[in-house]
VEXVOLO-887437 format. One record per residue: residue number from 1; residue in one letter; x, y, z of N, C-alpha, C in turn. Coordinates in steps of 0.05 Angstrom, whole numbers, plus 5000, padded with zeros to 4 digits. Example, Ala and Ser with C-alpha at 12.3 -4.5 7.8 and 13.67 -1.06 7.14 Angstrom:
// VEXVOLO-887437
[1,A,[5264,4886,5156],[5246,4910,5156],[5264,4934,5156]]
[2,S,[5257,4955,5142],[5273,4979,5143],[5258,5001,5157]]
***
This chain:
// VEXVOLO-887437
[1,X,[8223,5034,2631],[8195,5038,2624],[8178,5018,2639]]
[2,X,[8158,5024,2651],[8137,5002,2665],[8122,4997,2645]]
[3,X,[8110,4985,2646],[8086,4965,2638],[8061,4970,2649]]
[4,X,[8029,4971,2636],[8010,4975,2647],[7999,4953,2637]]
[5,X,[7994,4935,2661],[7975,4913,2654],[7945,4911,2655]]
[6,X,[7928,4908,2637],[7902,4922,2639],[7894,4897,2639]]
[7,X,[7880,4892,2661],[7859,4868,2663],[7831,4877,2656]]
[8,X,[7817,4857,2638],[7787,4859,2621],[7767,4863,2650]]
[9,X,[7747,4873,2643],[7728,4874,2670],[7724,4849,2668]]
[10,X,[7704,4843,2699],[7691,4824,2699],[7666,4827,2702]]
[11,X,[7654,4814,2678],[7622,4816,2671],[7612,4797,2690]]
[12,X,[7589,4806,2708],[7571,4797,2725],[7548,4802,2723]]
[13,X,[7522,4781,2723],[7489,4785,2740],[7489,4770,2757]]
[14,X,[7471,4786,2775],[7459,4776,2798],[7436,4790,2797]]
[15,X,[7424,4767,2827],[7393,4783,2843],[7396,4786,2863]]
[16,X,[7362,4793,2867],[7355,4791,2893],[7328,4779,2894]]
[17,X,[7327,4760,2918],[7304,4741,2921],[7288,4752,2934]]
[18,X,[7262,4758,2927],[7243,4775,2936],[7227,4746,2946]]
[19,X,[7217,4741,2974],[7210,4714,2975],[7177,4717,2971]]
[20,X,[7156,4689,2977],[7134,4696,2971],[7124,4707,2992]]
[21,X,[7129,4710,3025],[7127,4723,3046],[7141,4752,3054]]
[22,X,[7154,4764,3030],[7164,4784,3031],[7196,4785,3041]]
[23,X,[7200,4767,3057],[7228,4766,3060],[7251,4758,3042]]
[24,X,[7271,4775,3032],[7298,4767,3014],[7311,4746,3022]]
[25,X,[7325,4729,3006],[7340,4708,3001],[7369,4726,2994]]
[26,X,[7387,4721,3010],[7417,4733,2992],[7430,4713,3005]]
[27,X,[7453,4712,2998],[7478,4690,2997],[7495,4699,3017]]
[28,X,[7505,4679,3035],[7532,4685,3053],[7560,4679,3039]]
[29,X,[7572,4682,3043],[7597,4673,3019],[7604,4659,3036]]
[30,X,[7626,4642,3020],[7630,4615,3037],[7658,4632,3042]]
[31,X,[7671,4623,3066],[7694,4635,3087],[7716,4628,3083]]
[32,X,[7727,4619,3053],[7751,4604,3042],[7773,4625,3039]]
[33,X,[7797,4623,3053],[7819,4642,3047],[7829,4642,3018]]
[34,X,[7829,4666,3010],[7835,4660,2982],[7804,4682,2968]]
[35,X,[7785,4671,2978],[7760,4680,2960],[7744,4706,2966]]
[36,X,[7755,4724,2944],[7734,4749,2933],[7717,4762,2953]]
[37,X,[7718,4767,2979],[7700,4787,2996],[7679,4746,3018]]
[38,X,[7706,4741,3027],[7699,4710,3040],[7686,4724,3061]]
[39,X,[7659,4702,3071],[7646,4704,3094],[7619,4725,3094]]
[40,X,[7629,4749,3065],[7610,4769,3077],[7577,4767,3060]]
[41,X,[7558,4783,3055],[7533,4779,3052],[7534,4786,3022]]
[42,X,[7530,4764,3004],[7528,4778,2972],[7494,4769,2954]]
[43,X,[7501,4772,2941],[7480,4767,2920],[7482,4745,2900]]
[44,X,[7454,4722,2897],[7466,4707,2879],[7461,4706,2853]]
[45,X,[7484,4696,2838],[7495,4710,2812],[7527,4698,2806]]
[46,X,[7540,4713,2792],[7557,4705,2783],[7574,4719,2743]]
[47,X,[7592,4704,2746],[7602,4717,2716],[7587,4705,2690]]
[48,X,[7594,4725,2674],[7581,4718,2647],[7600,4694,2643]]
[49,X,[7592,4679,2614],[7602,4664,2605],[7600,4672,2570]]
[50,X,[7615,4668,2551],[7630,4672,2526],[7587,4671,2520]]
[51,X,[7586,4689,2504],[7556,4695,2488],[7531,4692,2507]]
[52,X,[7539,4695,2539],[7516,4694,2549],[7506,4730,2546]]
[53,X,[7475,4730,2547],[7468,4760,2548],[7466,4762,2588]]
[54,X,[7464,4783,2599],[7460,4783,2632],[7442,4766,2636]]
[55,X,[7418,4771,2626],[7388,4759,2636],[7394,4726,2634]]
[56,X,[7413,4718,2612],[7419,4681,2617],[7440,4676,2631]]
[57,X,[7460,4697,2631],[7477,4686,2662],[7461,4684,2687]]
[58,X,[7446,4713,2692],[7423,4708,2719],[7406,4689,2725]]
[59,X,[7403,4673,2702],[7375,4652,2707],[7397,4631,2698]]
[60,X,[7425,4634,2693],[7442,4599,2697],[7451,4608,2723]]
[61,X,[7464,4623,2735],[7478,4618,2755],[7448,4621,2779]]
[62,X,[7431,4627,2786],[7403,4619,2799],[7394,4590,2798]]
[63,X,[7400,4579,2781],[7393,4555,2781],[7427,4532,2780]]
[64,X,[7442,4541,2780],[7465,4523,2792],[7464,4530,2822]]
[65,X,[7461,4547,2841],[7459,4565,2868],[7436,4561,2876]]
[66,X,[7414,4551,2867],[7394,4550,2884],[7373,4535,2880]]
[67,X,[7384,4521,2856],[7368,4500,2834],[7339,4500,2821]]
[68,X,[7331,4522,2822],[7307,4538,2809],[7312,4553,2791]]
[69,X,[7306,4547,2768],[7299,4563,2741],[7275,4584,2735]]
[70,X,[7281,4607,2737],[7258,4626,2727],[7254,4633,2705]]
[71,X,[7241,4633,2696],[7225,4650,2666],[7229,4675,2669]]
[72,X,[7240,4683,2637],[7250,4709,2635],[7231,4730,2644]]
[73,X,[7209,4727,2642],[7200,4754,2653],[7195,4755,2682]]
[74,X,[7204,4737,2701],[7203,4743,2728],[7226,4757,2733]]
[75,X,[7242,4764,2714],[7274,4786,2726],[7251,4813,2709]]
[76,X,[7266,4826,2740],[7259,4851,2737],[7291,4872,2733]]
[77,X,[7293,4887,2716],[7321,4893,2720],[7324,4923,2737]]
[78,X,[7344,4914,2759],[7336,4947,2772],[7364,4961,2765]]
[79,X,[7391,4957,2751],[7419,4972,2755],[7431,4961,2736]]
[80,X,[7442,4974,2720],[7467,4961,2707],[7492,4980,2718]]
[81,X,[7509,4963,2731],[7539,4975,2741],[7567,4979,2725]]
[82,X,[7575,5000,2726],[7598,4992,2714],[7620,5008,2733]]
[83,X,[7642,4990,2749],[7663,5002,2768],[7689,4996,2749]]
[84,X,[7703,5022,2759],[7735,5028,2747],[7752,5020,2767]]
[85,X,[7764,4999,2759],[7788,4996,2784],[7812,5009,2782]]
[86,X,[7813,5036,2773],[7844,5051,2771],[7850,5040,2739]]
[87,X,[7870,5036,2740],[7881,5029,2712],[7878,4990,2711]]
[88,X,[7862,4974,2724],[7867,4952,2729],[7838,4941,2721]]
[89,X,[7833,4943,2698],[7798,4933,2695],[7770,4946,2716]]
[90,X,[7768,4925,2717],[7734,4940,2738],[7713,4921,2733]]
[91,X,[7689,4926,2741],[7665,4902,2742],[7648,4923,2727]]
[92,X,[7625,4902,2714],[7609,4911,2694],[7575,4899,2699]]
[93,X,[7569,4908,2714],[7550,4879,2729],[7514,4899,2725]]
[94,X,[7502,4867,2712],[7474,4868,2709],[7467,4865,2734]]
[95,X,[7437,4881,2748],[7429,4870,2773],[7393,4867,2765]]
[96,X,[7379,4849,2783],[7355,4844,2775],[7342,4837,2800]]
[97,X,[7317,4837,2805],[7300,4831,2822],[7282,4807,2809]]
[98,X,[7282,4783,2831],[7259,4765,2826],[7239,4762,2850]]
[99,X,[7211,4766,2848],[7199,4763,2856],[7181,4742,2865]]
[100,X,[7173,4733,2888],[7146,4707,2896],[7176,4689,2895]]
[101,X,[7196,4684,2903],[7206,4661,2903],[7205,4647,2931]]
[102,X,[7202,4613,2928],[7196,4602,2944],[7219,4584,2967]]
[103,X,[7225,4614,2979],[7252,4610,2997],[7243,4595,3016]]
[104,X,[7230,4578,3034],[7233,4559,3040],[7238,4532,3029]]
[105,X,[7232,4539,3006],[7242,4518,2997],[7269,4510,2977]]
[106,X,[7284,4537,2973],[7302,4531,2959],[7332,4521,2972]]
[107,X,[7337,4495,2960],[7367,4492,2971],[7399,4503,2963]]
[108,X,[7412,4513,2972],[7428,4531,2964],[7452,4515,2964]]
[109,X,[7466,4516,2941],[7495,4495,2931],[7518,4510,2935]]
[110,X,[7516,4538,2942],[7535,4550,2943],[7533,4576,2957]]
[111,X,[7565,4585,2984],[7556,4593,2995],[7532,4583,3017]]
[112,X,[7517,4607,3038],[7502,4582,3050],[7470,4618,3047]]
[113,X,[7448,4605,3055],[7433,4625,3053],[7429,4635,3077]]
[114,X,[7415,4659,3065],[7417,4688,3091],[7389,4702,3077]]
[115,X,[7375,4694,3106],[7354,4710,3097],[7351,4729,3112]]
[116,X,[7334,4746,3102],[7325,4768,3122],[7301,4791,3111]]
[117,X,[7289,4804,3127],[7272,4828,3119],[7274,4858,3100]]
[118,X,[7260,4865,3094],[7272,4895,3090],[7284,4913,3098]]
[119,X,[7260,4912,3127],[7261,4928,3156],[7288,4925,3164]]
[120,X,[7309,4901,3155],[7346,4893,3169],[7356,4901,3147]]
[121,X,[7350,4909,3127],[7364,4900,3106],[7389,4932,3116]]
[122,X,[7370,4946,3122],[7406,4977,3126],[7426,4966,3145]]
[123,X,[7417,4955,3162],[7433,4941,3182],[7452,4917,3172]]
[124,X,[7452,4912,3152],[7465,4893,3136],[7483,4909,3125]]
[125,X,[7487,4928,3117],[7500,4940,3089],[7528,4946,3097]]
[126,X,[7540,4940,3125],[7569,4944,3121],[7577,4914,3117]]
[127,X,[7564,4894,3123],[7570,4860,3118],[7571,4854,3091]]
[128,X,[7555,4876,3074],[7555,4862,3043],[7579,4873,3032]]
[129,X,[7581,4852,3009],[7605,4860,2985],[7601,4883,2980]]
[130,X,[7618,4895,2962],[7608,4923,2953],[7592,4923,2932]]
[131,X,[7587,4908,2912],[7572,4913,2894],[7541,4906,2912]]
[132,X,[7546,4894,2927],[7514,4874,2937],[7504,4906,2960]]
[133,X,[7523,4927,2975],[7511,4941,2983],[7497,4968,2963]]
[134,X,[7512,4960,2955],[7500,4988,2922],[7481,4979,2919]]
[135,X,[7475,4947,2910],[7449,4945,2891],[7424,4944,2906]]
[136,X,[7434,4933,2939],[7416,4936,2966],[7406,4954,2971]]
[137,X,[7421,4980,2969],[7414,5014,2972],[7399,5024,2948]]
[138,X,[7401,5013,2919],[7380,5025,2899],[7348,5011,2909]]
[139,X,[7355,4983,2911],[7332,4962,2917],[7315,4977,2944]]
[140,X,[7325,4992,2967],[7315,5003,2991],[7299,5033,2971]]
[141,X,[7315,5043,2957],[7309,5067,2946],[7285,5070,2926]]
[142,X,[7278,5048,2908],[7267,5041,2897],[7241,5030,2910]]
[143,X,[7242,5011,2927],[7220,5009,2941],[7204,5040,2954]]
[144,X,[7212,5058,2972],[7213,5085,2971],[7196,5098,2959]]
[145,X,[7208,5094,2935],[7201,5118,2908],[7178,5107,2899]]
[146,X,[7167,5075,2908],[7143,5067,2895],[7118,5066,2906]]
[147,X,[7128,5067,2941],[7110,5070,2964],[7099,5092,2968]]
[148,X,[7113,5118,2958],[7115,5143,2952],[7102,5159,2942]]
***
């Protein structure tokens, strides 16, 4: 008889840094063998922690990553994800937009920053993680639908 080992998802929020010049803030991953989608273009964020709700993981892990604390109502929420990994858990991930952030000036603790435009942002989307091109492609879509 085999065994089916079911690993728990992993609960995640993240954003996206909408800067006060219009250009996004997203995260390079740092290039460590061993680590979760190393080197490529993600979003910063991170896992829940035991009774966090999304919106207080997003505004702790934002401010360990970039050392700015936002006020709850500058998250805008654009996706809640939920991926099946086969019989092996899956990710469960809050995503949110912050807006006016002052990316020249933020210093980034982790990972290194990557900025860039809207206008690059499709030209990016085979470099991001997979969750970070999904939420990239609603965030393009969304803009769209509002210009629209």
């Amino acid at each position: 008889m085999t065994a089916v080992i079911r690993e728990p998802y992993r609960e995640v929020a993240a954003a996206i840094l909408v800067g006060t010049c219009g250009r996004l803030l997203l995260q390079r991953r740092d290039d460590i063998p061993g680590l979760l989608y190393a080197g490529q273009i993600g979003l910063f964020g991170g896992h829940r922690e035991d009774g966090e709700t999304p919106l207080d993981c997003v505004r702790r892990e934002l401010e360990e990553e970039t050392g700015l604390l936002f006020a709850e109502e500058r998250f805008t929420r654009l996706v809640e994800l939920r991926a099946n990994y086969g019989g092996s858990g899956g990710l469960m991930g809050s995503y949110f937009i912050v807006d006016g952030v002052p990316i020249d000036d933020v210093v980034v603790t982790e990972g290194s920053p990557f900025v860039t435009t809207v206008a690059e942002l499709p030209s990016l989307l085979s470099r991001m993680t997979p969750s970070a091109c999904y939420v990239a492609r609603l965030y393009l879509e969304a803009r769209r639908t509002d210009a629209g």
